[in-house]
C-alpha positions as CSV (number, residue, x, y, z in Angstrom):
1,X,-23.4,6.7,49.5
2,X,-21.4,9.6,51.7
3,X,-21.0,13.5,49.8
4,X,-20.3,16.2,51.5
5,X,-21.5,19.0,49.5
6,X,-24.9,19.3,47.4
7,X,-22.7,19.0,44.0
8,X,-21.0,16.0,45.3
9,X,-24.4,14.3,46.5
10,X,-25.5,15.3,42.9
11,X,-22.5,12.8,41.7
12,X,-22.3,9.9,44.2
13,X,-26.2,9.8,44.4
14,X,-26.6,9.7,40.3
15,X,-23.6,7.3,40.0
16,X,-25.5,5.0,42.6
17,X,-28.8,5.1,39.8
18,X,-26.5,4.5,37.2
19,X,-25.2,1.4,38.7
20,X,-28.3,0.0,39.9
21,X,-31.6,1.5,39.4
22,X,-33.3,-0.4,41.9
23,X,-31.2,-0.3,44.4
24,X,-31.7,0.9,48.1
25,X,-29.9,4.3,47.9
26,X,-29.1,5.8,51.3
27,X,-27.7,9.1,51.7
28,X,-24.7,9.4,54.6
29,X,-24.0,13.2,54.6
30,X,-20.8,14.2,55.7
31,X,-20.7,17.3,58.1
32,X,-18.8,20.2,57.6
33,X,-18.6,23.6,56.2
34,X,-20.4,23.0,52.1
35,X,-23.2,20.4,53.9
36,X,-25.9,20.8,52.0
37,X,-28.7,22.3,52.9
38,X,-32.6,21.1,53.0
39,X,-33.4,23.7,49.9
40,X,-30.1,22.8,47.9
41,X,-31.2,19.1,48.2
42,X,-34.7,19.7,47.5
43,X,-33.5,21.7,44.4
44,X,-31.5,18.7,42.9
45,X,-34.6,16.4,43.3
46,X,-32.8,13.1,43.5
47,X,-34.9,11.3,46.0
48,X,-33.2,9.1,48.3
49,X,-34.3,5.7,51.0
50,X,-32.7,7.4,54.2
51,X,-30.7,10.1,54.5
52,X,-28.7,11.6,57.7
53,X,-25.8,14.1,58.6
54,X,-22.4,12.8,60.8
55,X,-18.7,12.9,60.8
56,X,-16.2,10.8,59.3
57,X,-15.4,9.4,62.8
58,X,-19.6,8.5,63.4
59,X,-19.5,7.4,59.3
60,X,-16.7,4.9,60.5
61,X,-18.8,3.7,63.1
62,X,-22.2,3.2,61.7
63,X,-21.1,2.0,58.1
64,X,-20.3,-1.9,59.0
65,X,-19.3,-4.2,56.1
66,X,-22.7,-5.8,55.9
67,X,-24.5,-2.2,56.0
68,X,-24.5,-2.1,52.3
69,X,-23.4,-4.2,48.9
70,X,-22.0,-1.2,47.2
71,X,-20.8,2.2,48.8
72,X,-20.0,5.5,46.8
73,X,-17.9,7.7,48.5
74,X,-18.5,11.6,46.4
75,X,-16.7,13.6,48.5
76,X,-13.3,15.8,47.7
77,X,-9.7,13.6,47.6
78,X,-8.6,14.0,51.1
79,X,-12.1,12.8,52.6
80,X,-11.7,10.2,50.3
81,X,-8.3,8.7,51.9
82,X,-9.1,9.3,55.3
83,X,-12.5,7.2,54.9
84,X,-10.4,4.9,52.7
85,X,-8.0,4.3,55.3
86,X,-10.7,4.0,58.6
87,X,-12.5,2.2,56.6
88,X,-10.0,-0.6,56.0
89,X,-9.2,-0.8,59.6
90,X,-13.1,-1.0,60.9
91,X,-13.2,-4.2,57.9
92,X,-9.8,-5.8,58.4
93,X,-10.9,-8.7,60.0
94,X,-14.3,-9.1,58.7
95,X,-15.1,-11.9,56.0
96,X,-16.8,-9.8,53.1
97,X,-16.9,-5.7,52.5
98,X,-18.3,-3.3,50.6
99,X,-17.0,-2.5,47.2
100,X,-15.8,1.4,47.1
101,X,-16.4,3.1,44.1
102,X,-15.1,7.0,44.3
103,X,-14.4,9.5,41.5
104,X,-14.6,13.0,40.7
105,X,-17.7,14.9,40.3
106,X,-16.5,17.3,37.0
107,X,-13.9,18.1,34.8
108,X,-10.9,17.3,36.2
109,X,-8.6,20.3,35.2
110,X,-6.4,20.9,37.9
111,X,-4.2,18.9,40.6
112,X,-4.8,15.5,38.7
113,X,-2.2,14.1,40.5
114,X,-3.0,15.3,43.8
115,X,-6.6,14.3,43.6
116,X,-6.2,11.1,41.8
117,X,-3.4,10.1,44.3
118,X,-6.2,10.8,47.8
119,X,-8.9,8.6,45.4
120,X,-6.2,5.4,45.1
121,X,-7.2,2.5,47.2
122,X,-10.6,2.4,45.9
123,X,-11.8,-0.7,44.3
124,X,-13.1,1.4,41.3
125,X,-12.3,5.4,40.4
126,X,-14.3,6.5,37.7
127,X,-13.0,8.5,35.0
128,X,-16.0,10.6,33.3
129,X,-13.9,10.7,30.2
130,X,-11.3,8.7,27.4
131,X,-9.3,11.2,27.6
132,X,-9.4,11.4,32.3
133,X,-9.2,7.0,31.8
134,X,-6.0,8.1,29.7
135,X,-4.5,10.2,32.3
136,X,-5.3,8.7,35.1
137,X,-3.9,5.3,34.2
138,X,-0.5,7.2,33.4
139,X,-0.9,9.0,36.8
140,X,-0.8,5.4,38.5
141,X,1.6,3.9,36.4
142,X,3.9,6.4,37.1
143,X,4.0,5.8,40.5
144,X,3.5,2.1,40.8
145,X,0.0,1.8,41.4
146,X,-2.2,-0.4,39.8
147,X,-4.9,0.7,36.9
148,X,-7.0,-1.9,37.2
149,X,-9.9,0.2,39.6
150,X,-9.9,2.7,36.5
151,X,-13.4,2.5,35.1
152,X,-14.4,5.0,32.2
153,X,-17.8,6.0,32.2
154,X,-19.6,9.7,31.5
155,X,-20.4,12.1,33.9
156,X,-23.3,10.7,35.6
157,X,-26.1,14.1,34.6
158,X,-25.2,14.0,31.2
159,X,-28.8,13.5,30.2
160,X,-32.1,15.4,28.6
161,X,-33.6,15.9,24.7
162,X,-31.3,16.9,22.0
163,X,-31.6,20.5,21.8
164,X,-34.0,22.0,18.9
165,X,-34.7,25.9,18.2
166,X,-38.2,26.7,19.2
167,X,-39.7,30.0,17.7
168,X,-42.7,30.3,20.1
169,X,-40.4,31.7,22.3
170,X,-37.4,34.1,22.7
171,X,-34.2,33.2,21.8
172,X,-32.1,32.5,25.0
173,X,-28.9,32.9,26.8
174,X,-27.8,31.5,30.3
175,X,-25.0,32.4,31.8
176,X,-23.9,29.3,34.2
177,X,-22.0,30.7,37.0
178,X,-19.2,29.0,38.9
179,X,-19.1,29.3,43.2
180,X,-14.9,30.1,42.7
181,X,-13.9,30.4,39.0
182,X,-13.3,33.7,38.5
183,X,-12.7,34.5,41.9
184,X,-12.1,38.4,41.9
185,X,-14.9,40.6,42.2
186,X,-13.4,42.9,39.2
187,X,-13.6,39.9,37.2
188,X,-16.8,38.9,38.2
189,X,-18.1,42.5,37.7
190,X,-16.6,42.6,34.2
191,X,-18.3,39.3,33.1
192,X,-21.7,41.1,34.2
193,X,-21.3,43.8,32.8
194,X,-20.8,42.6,29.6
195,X,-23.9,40.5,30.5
196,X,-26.2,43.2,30.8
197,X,-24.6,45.1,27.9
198,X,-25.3,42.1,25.7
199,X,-29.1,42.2,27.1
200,X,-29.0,45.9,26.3
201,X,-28.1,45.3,22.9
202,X,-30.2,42.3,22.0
203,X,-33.6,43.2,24.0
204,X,-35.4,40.3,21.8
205,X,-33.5,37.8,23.8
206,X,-33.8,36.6,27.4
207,X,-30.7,36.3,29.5
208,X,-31.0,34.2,32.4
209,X,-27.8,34.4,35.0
210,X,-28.2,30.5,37.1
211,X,-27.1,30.8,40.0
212,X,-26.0,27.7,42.0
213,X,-26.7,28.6,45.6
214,X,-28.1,31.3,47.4
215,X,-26.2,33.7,49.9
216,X,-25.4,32.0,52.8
217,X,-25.1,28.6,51.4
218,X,-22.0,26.8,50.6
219,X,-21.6,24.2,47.6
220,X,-18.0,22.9,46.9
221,X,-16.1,26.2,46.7
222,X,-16.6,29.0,49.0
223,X,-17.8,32.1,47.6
224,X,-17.6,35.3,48.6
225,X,-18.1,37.5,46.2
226,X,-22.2,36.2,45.2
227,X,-23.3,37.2,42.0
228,X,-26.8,38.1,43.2
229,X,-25.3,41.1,45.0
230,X,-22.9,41.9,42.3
231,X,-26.0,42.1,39.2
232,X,-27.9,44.2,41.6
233,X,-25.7,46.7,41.0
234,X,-25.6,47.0,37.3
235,X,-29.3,48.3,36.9
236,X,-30.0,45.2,34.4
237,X,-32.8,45.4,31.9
238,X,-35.9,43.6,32.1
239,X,-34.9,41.2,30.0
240,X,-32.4,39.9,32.4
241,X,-33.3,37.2,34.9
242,X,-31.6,35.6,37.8
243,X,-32.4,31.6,37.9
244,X,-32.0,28.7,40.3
245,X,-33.1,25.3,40.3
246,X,-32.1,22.1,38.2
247,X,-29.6,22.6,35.4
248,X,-31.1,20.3,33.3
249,X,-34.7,22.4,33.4
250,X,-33.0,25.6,32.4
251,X,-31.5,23.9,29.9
252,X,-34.7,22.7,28.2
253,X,-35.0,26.6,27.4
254,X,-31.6,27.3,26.5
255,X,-30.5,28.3,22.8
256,X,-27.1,29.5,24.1
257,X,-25.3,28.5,27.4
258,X,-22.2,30.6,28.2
259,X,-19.6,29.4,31.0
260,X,-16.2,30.2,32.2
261,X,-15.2,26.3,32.6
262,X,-18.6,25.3,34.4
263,X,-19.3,21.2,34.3
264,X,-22.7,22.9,32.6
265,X,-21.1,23.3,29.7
266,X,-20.9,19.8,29.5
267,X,-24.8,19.1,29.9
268,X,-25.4,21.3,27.1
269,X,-23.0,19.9,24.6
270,X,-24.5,16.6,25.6
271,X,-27.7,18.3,24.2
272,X,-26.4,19.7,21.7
273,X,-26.8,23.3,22.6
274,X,-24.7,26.0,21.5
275,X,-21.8,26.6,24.2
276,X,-19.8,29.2,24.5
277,X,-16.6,29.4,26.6
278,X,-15.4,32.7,27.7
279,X,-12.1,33.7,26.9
280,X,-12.8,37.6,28.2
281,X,-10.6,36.8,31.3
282,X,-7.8,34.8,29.1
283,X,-7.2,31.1,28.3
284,X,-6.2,30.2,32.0
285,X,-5.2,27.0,34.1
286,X,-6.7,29.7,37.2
287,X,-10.0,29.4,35.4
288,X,-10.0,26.0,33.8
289,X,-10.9,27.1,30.2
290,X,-8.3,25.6,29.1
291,X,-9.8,22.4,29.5
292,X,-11.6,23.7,26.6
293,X,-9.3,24.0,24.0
294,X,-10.0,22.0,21.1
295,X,-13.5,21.9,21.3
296,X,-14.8,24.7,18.9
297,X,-16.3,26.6,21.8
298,X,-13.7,29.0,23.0
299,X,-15.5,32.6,22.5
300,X,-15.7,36.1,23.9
301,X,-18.8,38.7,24.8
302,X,-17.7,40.6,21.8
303,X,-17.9,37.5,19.2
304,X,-21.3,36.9,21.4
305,X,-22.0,40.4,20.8
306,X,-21.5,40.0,16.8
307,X,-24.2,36.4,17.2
308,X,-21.4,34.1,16.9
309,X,-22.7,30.8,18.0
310,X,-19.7,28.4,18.9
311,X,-20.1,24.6,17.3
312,X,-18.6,21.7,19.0
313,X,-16.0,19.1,17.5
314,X,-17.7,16.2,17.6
315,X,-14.3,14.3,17.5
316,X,-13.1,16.6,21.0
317,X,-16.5,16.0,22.4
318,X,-16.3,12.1,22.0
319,X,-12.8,11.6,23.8
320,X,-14.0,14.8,26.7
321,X,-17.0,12.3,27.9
322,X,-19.8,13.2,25.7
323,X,-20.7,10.0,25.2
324,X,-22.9,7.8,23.0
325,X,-24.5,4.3,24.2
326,X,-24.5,3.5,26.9
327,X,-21.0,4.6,28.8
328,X,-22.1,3.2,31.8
329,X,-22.2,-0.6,31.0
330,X,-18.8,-1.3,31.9
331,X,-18.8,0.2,35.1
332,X,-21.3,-2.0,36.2
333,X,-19.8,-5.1,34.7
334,X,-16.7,-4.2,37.0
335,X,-19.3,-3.7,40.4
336,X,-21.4,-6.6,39.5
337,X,-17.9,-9.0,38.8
338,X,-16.6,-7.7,42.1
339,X,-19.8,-8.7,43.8
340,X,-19.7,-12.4,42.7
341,X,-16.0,-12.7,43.6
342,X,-17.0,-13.5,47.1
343,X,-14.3,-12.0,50.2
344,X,-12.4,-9.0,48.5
345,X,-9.1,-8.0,49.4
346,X,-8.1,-5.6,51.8
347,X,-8.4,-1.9,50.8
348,X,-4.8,-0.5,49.7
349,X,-4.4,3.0,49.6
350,X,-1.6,4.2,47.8
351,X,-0.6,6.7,50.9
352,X,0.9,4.9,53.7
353,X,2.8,5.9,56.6
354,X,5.5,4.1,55.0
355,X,5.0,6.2,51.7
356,X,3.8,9.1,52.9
357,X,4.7,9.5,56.7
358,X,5.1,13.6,56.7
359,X,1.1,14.2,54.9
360,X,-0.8,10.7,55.7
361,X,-1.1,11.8,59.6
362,X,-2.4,15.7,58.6
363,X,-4.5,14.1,56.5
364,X,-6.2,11.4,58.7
365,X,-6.1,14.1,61.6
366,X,-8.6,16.9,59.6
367,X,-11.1,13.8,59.9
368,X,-10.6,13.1,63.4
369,X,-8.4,10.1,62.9
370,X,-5.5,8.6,64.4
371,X,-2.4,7.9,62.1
372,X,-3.5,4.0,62.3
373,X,-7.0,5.1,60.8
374,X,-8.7,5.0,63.9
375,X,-11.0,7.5,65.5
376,X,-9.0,9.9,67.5
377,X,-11.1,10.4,70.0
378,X,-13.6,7.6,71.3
379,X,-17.1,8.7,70.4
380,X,-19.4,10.3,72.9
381,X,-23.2,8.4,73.5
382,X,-26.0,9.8,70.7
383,X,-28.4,11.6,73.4
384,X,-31.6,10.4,72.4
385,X,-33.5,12.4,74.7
386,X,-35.9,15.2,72.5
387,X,-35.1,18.3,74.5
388,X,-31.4,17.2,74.0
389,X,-31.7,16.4,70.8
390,X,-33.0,20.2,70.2
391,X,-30.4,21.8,72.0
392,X,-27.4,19.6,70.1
393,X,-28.9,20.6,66.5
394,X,-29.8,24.1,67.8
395,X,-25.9,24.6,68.7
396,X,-25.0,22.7,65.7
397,X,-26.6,24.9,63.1
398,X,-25.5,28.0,65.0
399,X,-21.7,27.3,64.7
400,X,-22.4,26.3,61.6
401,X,-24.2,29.6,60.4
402,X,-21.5,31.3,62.5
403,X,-18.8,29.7,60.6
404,X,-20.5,30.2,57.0
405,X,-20.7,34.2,58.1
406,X,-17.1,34.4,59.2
407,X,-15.9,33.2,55.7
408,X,-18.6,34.9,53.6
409,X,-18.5,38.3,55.0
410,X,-15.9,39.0,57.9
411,X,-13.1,37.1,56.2
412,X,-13.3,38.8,53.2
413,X,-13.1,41.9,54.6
414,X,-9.9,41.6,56.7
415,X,-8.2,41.0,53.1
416,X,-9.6,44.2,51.5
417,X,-8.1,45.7,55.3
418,X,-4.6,44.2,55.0
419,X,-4.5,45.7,50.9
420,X,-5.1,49.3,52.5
């Protein structure tokens, strides 16, 4: 399977398990600026056969059609096409291929049509919902595209007990933070604040703040205003706590988990926990709370405050992709029927140069690919050599640091210059 960040390798990697247990999973990391890093992947604790870094050009040249049975591509939508489209050029004239299963890795509540339009081509895009499978088929009908690679299943980490109140120890409250959602440090600072002043005001309850990466580290989103930095600030009390690791373990103490529009908040109605989704900053597409709406769970810090604990309606949480039995059967009914049907047809994205002949080339050129789907640049010799070997990664991992600081910290700061 190819990701490209550690939330997408999260996805693809657990979509792989859910499709076949026993398979050989092998991890093809895509290189760029949100690759994950050793700690990030070591956090999520998803083991894998074999896993190595390249680019989409070195992907399309080491991935033959008898590498693997089943290949899922987690990666965001224009990735998607390009690989889509090299691809189906390195297997045109071979006489069996892969079957491509893509999807999103979340809750999909903005640029549905973008997204889902990058994804088609794909012998099977997962929706992690009735209510995505619903949209996304009216998505392709509207322009023309066949439906029939729409699969609904759940999101893929939707696992762990049903929650149960334990009083051996303290009630408590995470606060699941999101790498871009809010963006502004104002807002960021508010939602803090009224973090700590909750803390302050219940002191019998711990308050955890998980955090998905540390500074430095990219997932999907860039950052650049890190909470870590920002709580620092506030003099929090003792009973406040900054958290990393697997959601799924924090969970297993959670009695509360609070979100702006986080995919956590998923997890923990799957468990049953109480969820609260913050409406401090409004009801926003910008913040994608208003996925939200429906589900019994919108709430402020005030009503937080007051011990309000949201309940979930079971009827929004059944069509939203908390699911019951086993969601997943159907997607691999689909894999397993495409496996038996011998040579499949070619790949078909819906973008073409016919359809598409002013985006389709800036697309296929981020990846390093020629308008035909081709490399754009033949591929210079792997030096093998050890000393060489240092020296490339060495360089690599400079840039890339390099890189990660000019959009974290210099960036940034030209804005705040430019608003003088």
């Amino acid at each position: 399977m190819i990701a490209d960040s550690d939330t997408r390798w999260k996805w693809g990697a657990l979509t792989a398990r859910r499709i076949d247990p026993e398979a050989r999973l092998d991890a093809r990391l895509l290189r760029g600026r949100a690759t994950p890093t050793p700690r990030q992947l070591a956090e999520l604790g998803i083991p894998a056969d074999s896993m190595s870094e390249h680019t989409a050009a070195e992907l399309l040249a080491e991935i033959s059609s008898k590498t693997c049975d089943v290949l899922v591509v987690s990666c965001v939508g224009g990735t998607v096409q390009a690989l889509l489209h090299g691809f189906d050029r390195a297997w045109r004239e071979d006489d069996r291929r892969p079957v491509v299963v893509t999807g999103y890795v979340g809750v999909v509540y903005e640029k549905l049509a973008d997204g889902l339009l990058l994804r088609a081509g794909a012998d099977v895009v997962l929706a992690n919902s009735a209510d995505d499978a619903r949209r996304f088929r009216a998505v392709y009908e509207g322009v023309g595209h066949p439906t029939g690679s729409i699969v609904e299943t759940a999101l893929p980490f939707l696992d762990g007990e049903r929650y149960r109140p334990d009083d051996s120890r303290p009630f408590t409250v995470t606060f699941a933070v999101q790498p871009s959602v809010p963006e502004g440090r104002a807002d960021r600072l508010h939602l803090l604040r009224r973090l700590v002043g909750h803390a302050r005001r219940h002191s019998d309850r711990q308050v955890l703040v998980k955090l998905r990466s540390k500074p430095g580290e990219h997932t999907t989103h860039i950052e650049e205003n890190p909470y870590q930095k920002l709580v620092s600030s506030l003099d929090p009390p003792e009973n406040v706590s900054l958290v990393y690791g697997a959601m799924g373990e924090v969970l297993d103490r959670t009695d509360l988990l609070v979100t702006v529009s986080s995919t956590a908040a998923m997890e923990a109605l799957h468990r049953g926990v109480p969820t609260a989704i913050l409406t401090d900053l409004g009801i926003r597409e910008a913040l994608g709370n208003h996925h939200f709406i429906g589900s019994g769970c919108l709430a402020s810090w005030d009503e937080l405050d007051d011990g309000v604990l949201p309940k979930a309606d079971p009827d929004w949480t059944a069509a939203h992709g908390v699911a019951t039995g086993d969601p997943y059967a159907d997607l691999r009914a689909r894999v397993n029927g495409l496996l038996a049907a011998g040579r499949l047809p070619r790949l078909s994205p819906y973008y073409t140069l016919r359809t598409a002949p002013g985006y389709l080339p800036g697309v296929l050129a981020r990846h390093g690919l020629d308008p035909e789907g081709l490399p754009a640049a033949r591929l210079a010799p792997r030096e093998t050599g050890p000393m060489r070997r240092a020296a490339r990664d060495l360089l690599r991992n400079s840039a890339r640091t390099a890189y990660r600081q000019g959009v974290q910290r210099v960036a940034p700061a030209i804005r705040r210059w430019g608003q003088l």
